[in-house]
DRENBA-952037 format. One record per residue (C-alpha): z, x, y; residue number from 1; residue in one letter; chain. Coordinates in nm, 4 decimals, decimal comma, always signed. Example, Ala and Ser with C-alpha at 12.3 -4.5 7.8 and 13.67 -1.06 7.14 Angstrom:
BEGIN
<rec <+0,7800; +1,2300; -0,4500>; 1; "A"; "A">
<rec <+0,7140; +1,3670; -0,1060>; 2; "S"; "A">
***
This chain:
BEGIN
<rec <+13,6024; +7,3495; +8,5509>; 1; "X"; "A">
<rec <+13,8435; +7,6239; +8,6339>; 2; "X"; "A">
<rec <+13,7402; +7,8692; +8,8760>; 3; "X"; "A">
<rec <+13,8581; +8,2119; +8,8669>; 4; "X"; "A">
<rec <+13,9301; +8,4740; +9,2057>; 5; "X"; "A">
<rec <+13,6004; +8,5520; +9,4191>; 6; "X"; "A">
<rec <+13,5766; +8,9187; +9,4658>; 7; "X"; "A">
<rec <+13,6858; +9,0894; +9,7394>; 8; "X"; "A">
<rec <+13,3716; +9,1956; +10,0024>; 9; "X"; "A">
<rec <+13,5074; +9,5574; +9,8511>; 10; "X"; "A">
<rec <+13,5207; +9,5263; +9,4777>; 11; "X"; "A">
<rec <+13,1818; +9,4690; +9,3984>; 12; "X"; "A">
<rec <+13,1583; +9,6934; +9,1268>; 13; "X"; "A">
<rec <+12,7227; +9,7287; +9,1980>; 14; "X"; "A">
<rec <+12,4466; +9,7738; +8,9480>; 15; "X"; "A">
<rec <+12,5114; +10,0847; +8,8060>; 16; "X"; "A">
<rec <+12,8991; +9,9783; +8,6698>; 17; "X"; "A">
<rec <+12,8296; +9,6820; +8,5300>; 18; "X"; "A">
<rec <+12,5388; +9,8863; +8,3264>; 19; "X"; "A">
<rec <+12,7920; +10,1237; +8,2179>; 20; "X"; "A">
<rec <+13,0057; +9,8443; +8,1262>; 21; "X"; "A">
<rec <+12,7385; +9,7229; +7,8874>; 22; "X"; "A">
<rec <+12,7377; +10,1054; +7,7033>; 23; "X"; "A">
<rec <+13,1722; +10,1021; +7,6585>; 24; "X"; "A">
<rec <+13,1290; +9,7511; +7,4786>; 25; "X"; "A">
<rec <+12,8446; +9,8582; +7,2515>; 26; "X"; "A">
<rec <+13,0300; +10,2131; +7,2321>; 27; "X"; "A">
<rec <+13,4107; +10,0456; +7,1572>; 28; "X"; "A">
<rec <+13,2981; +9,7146; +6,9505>; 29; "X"; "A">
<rec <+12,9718; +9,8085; +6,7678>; 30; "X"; "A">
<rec <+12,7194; +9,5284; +6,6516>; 31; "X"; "A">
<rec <+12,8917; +9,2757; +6,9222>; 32; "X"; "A">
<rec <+12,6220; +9,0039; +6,8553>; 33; "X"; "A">
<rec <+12,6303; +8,8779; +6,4830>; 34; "X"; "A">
<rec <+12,5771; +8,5981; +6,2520>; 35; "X"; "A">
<rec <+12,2136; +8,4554; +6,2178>; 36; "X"; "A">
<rec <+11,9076; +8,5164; +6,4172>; 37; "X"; "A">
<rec <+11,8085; +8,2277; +6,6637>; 38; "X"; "A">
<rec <+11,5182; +8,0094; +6,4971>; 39; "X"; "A">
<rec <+11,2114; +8,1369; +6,6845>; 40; "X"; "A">
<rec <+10,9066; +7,9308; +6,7957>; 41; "X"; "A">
<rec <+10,5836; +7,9341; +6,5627>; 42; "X"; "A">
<rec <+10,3080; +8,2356; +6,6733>; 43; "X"; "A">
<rec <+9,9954; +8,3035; +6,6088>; 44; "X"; "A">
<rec <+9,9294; +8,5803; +6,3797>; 45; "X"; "A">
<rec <+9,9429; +8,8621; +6,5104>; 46; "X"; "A">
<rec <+10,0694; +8,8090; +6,8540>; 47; "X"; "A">
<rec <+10,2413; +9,0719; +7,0815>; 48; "X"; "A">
<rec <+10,6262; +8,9966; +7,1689>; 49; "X"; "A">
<rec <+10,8266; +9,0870; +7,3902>; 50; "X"; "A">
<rec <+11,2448; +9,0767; +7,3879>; 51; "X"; "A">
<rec <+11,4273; +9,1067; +7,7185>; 52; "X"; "A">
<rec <+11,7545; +9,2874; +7,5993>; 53; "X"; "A">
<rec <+11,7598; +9,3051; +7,2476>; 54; "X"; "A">
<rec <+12,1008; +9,4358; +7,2442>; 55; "X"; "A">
<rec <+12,2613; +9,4956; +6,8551>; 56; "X"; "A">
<rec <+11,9239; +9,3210; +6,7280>; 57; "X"; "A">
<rec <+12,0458; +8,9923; +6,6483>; 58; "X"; "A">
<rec <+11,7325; +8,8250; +6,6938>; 59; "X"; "A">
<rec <+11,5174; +9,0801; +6,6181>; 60; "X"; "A">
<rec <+11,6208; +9,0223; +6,2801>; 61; "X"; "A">
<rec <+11,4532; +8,7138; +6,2645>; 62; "X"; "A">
<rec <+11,1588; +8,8157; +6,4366>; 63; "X"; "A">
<rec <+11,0677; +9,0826; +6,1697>; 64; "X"; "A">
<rec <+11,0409; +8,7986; +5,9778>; 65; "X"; "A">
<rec <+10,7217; +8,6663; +6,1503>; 66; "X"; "A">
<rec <+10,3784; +8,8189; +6,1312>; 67; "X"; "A">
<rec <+10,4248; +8,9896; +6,5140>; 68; "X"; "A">
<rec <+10,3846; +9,2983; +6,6707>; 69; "X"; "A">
<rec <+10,7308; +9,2840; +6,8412>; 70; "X"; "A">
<rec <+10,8351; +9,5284; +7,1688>; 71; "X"; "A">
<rec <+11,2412; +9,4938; +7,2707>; 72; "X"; "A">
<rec <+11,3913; +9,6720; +7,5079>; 73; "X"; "A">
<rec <+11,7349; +9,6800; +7,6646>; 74; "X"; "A">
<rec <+11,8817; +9,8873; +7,9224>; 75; "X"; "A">
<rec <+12,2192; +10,0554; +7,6657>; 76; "X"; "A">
<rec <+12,1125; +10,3156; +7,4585>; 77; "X"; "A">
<rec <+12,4270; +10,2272; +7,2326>; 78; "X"; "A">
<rec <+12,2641; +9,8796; +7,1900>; 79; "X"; "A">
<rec <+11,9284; +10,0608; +7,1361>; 80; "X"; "A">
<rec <+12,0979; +10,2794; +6,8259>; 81; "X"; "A">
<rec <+12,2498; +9,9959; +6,6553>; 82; "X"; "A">
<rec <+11,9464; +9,7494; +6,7196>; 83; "X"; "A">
<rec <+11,7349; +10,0370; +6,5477>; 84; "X"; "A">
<rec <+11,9826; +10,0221; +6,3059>; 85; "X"; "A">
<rec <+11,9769; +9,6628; +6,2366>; 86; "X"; "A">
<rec <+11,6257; +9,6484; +6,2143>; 87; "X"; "A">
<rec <+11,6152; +10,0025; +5,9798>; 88; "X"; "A">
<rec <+11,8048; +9,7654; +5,7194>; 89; "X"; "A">
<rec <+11,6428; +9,4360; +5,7881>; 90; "X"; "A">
<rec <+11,3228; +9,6504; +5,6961>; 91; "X"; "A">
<rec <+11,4718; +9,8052; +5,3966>; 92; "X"; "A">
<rec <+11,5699; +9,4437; +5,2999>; 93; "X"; "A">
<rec <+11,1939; +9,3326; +5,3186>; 94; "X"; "A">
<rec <+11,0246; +9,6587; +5,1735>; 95; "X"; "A">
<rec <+10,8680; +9,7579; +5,5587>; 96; "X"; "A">
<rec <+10,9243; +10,0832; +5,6247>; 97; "X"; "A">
<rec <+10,6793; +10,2371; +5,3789>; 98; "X"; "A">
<rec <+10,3968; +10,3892; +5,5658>; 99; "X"; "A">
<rec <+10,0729; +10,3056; +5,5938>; 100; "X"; "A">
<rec <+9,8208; +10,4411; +5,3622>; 101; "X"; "A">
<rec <+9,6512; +10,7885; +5,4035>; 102; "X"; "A">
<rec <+9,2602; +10,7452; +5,3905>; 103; "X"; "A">
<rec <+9,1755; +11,0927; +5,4199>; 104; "X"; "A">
<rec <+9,1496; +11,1912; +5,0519>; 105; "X"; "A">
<rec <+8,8327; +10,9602; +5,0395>; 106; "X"; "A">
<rec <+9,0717; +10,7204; +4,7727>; 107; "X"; "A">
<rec <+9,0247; +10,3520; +4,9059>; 108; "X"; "A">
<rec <+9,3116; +10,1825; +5,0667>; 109; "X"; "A">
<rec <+9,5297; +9,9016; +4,8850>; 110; "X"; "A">
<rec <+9,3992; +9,5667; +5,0554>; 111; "X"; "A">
<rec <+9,5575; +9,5592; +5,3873>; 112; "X"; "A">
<rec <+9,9443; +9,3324; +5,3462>; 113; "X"; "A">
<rec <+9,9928; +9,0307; +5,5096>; 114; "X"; "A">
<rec <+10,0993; +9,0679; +5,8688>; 115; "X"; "A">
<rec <+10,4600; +8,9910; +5,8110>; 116; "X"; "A">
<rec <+10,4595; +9,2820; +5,5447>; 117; "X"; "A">
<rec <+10,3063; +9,5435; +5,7793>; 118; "X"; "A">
<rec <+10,5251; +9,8698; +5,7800>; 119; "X"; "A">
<rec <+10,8025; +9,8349; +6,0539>; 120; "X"; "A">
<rec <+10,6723; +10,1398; +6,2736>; 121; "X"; "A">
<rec <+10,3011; +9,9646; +6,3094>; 122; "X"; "A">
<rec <+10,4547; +9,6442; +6,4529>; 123; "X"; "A">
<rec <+10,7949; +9,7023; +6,6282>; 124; "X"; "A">
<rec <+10,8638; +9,9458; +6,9257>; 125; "X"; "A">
<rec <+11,1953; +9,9602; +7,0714>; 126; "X"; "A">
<rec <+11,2156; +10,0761; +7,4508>; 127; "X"; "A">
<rec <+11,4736; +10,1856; +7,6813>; 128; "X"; "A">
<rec <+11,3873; +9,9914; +7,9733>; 129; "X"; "A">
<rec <+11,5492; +9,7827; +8,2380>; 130; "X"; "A">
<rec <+11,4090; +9,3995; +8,2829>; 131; "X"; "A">
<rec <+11,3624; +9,4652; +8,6625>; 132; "X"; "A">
<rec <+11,1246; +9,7502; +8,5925>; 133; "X"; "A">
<rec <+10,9129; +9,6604; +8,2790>; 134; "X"; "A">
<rec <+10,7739; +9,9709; +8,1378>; 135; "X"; "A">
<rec <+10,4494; +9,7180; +8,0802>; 136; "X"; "A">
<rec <+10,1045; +9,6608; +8,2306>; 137; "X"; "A">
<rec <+10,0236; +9,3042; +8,3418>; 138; "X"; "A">
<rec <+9,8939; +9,0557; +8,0994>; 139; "X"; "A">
<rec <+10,0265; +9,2543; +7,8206>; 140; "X"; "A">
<rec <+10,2120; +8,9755; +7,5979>; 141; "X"; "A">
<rec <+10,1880; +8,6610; +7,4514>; 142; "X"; "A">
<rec <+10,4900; +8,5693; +7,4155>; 143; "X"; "A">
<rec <+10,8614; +8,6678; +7,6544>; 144; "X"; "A">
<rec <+11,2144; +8,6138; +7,5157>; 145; "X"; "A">
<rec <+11,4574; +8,6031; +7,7241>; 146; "X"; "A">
<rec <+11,7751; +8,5144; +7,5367>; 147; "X"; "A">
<rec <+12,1264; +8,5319; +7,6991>; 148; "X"; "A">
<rec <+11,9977; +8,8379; +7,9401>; 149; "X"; "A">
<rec <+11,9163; +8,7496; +8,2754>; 150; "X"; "A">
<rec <+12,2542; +8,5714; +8,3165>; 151; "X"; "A">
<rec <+12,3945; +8,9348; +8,3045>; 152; "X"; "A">
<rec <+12,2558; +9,0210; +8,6333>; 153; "X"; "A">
<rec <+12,2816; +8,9358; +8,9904>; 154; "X"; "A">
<rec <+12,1199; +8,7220; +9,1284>; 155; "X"; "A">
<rec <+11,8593; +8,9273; +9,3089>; 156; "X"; "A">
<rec <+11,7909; +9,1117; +8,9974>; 157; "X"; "A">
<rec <+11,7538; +8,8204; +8,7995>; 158; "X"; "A">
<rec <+11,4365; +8,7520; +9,0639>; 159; "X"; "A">
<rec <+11,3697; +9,0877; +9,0296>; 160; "X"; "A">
<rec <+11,3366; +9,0328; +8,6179>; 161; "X"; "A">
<rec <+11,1687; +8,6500; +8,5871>; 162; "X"; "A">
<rec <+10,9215; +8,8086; +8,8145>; 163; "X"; "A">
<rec <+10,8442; +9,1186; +8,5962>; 164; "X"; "A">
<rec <+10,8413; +8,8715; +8,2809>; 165; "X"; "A">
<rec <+10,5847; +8,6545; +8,4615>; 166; "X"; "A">
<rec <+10,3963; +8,9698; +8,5103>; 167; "X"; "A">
<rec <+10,3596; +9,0950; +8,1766>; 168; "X"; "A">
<rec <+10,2443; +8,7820; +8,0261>; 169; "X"; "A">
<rec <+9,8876; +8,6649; +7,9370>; 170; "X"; "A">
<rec <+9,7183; +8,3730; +8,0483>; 171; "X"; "A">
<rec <+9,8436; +8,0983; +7,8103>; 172; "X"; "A">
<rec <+10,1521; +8,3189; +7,7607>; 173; "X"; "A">
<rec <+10,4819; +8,1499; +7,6710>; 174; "X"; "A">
<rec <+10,8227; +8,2327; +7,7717>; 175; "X"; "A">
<rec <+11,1260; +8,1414; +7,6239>; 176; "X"; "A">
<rec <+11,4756; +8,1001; +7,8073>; 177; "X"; "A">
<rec <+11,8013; +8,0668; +7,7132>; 178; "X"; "A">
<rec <+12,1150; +8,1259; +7,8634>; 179; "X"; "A">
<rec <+12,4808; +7,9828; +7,9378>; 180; "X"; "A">
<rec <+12,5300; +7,6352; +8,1214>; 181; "X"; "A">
<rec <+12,7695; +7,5453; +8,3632>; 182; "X"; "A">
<rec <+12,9646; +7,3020; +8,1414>; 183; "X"; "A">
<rec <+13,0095; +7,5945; +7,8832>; 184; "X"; "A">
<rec <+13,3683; +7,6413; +7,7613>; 185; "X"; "A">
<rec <+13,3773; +8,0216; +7,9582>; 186; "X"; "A">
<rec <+13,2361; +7,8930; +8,3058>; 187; "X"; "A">
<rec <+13,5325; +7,9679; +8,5842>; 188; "X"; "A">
<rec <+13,6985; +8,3088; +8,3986>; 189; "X"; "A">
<rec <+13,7040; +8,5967; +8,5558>; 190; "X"; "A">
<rec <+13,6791; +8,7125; +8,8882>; 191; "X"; "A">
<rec <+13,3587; +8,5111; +9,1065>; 192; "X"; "A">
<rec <+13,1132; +8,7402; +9,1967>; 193; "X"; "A">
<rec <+12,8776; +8,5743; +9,2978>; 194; "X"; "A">
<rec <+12,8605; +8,1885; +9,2952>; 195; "X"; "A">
<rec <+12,9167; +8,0827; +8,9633>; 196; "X"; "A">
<rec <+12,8890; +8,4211; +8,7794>; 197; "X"; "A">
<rec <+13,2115; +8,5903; +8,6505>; 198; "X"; "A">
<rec <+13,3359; +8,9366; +8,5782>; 199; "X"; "A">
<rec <+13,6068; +8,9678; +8,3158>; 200; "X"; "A">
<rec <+13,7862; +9,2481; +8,1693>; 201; "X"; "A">
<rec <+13,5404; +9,4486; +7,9921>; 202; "X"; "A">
<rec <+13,3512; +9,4571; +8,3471>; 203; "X"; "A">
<rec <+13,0332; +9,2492; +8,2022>; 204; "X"; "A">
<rec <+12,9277; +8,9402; +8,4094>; 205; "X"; "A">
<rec <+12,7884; +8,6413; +8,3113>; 206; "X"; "A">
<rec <+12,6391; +8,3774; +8,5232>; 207; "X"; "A">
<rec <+12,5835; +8,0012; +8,4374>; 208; "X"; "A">
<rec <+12,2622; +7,8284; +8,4966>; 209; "X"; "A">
<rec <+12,2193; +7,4977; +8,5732>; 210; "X"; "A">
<rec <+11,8672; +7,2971; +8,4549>; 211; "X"; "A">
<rec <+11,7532; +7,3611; +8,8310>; 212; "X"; "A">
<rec <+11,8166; +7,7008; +8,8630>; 213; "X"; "A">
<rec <+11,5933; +7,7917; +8,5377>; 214; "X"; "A">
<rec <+11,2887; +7,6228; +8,6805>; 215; "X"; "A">
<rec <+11,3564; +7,7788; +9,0256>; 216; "X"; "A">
<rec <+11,3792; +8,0940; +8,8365>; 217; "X"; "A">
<rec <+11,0459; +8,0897; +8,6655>; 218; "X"; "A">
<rec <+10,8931; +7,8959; +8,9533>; 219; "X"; "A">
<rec <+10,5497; +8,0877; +8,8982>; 220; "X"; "A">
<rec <+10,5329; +7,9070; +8,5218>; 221; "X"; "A">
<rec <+10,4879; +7,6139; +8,4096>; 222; "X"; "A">
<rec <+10,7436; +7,4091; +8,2569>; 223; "X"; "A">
<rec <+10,6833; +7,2747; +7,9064>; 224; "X"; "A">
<rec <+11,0542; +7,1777; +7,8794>; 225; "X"; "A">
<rec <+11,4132; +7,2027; +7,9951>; 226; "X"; "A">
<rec <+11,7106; +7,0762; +7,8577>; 227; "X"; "A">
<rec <+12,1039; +7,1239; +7,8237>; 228; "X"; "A">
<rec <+12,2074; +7,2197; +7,4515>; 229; "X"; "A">
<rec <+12,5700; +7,0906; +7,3907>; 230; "X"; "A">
<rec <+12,8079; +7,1505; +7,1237>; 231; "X"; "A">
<rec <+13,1541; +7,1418; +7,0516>; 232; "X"; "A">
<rec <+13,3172; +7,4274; +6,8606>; 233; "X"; "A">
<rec <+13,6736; +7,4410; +6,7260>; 234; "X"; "A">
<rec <+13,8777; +7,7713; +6,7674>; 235; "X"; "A">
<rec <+14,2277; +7,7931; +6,7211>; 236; "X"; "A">
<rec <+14,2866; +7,4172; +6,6016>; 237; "X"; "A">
<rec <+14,1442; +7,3564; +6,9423>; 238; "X"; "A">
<rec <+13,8337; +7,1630; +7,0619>; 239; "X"; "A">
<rec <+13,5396; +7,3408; +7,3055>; 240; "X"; "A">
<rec <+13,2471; +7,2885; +7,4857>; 241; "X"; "A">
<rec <+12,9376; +7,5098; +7,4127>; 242; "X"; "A">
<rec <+12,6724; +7,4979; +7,7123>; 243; "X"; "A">
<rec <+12,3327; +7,6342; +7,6900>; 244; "X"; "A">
<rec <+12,0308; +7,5556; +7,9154>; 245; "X"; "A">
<rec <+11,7220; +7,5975; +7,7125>; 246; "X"; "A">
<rec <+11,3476; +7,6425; +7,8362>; 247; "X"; "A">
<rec <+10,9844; +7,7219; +7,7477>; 248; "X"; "A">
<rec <+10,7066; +7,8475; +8,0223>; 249; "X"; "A">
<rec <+10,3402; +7,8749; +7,9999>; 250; "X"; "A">
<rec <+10,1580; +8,0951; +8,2551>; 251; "X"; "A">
<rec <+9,8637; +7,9336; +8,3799>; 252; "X"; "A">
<rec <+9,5067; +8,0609; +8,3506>; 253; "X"; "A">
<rec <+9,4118; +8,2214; +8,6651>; 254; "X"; "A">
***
C-alpha cells in the first residue's frame, strides 16, 4: 500500500489540534456522516447503551429504533448540535418527543408505550465527553459502541479509551468495535504520524487496525469474534478496496 511522509519530530500537531480539527469539519461540512444507520446487534429490552463518538448521529438513528435507553457522547460540540438534530427529527419521524404523562391531576395514565415508543428525553442523553475520560461510573452499561472512533486517536489515547470502555461496562457487558483495516482503499495518505495512522488535509487522523491490534486493544475482554469486512466499491469508473476490522467483547463476571 502507499505510504505517505512520517511527520517531522516537530509537527506533531498534539491532542488539542486534532480536536479542533474535528469542530472546523463539523463547522464547514455539516452532517459529514450520512446514508443509513449501521444494523445494530439484538438487546434486551430495556438495556442501557452507550456510543463512543456519536458524531452527526448516524447511528443513533438506528438505535432510536430499538427499545434502549441510549447515552452518546462525542468530544465536538458541532457534532453534538447536529446529532441532537438528527435525532430531534428521527423522533419527530416516530412520534417520540411527546412527554410523558402528568399524574398529578389524580387522572390515570394511558398504559405505559412500548419501550421503543418511550418519549426521546426518557431514553436518550447526549453528553459532551471525551472517550479517555468517561463522564460514567463503573459497571454502568450493557452494551459499548465503538464505531469508527478510537482510530481517531493516538495510540496512547486509544489505551487510554478501550480502558475507560472496559470500565463502564457490566458484567456480561458487550462491546462492539469497528474501525478501518489496513487493506482499506485510504491506508498510506497523508502524512504518518504514528505507525500506520495518517493526517490529511483537514488535520483529522485516522489509524488502521489490523485483527491483532483490536484484541490487544480490548485485551481485558473477551473475544466473541474478530474478523476483516471486505468490499469493493466503485468511484469514478474506478474499482476500491473497503477494509473494516469488526469485533464483539464480553466482560467477564468478576
Amino acid at each position: 500500500m502507499p505510504q505517505g511522509p512520517r511527520a517531522r519530530s516537530g509537527d506533531e500537531g498534539g491532542r488539542r489540534e486534532e480536536l479542533l480539527a474535528w469542530g472546523r469539519e463539523y463547522r464547514d461540512k455539516g452532517r459529514i456522516w450520512r446514508g443509513a444507520p449501521r444494523r445494530l446487534p439484538p438487546l434486551p429490552e430495556g438495556a442501557r447503551v452507550l456510543e463512543l463518538g456519536c458524531g452527526n448521529g448516524k447511528t443513533l438513528q438506528g438505535m432510536l429504533g430499538r427499545p434502549w435507553r441510549v447515552a452518546a457522547v462525542d468530544v465536538s460540540p458541532q457534532a453534538l448540535r447536529l446529532g441532537r438534530g438528527l435525532a430531534e427529527e428521527t423522533g419527530r419521524r416516530r412520534g417520540l418527543l411527546r412527554p410523558e404523562p402528568s399524574t398529578s391531576s389524580g387522572v390515570r395514565p394511558p398504559p405505559a408505550p412500548p419501550a421503543d415508543r418511550v418519549p426521546l428525553a426518557n431514553r436518550l442523553e447526549l453528553v459532551s465527553a471525551d472517550a479517555v475520560h468517561l463522564p460514567f461510573r463503573d459497571s454502568s452499561f450493557d452494551a459499548v459502541f465503538a464505531f469508527h472512533v478510537l482510530g481517531h486517536l493516538r495510540e496512547g489515547d486509544r489505551i487510554k479509551a478501550a480502558r475507560e470502555a472496559a470500565r463502564v461496562l457490566k458484567a456480561k457487558g458487550r462491546l462492539f468495535f469497528i474501525e478501518f483495516g489496513v487493506e482499506d482503499m485510504r491506508a498510506g495518505e497523508g502524512v504518518e504520524v504514528e505507525e500506520m495512522t495518517f493526517r490529511r488535509g483537514g488535520g483529522v487522523i485516522t489509524h488502521y487496525f489490523t485483527e491483532a491490534e483490536g484484541l490487544e486493544l480490548f485485551d481485558m475482554l473477551r473475544p466473541v469474534y474478530i474478523l476483516t469486512d471486505r468490499r469493493v466499491t466503485r468511484i469514478m469508473g474506478r474499482d476500491h478496496l473497503r477494509s473494516e476490522v469488526e469485533a464483539e467483547f464480553i466482560k467477564e463476571e468478576g
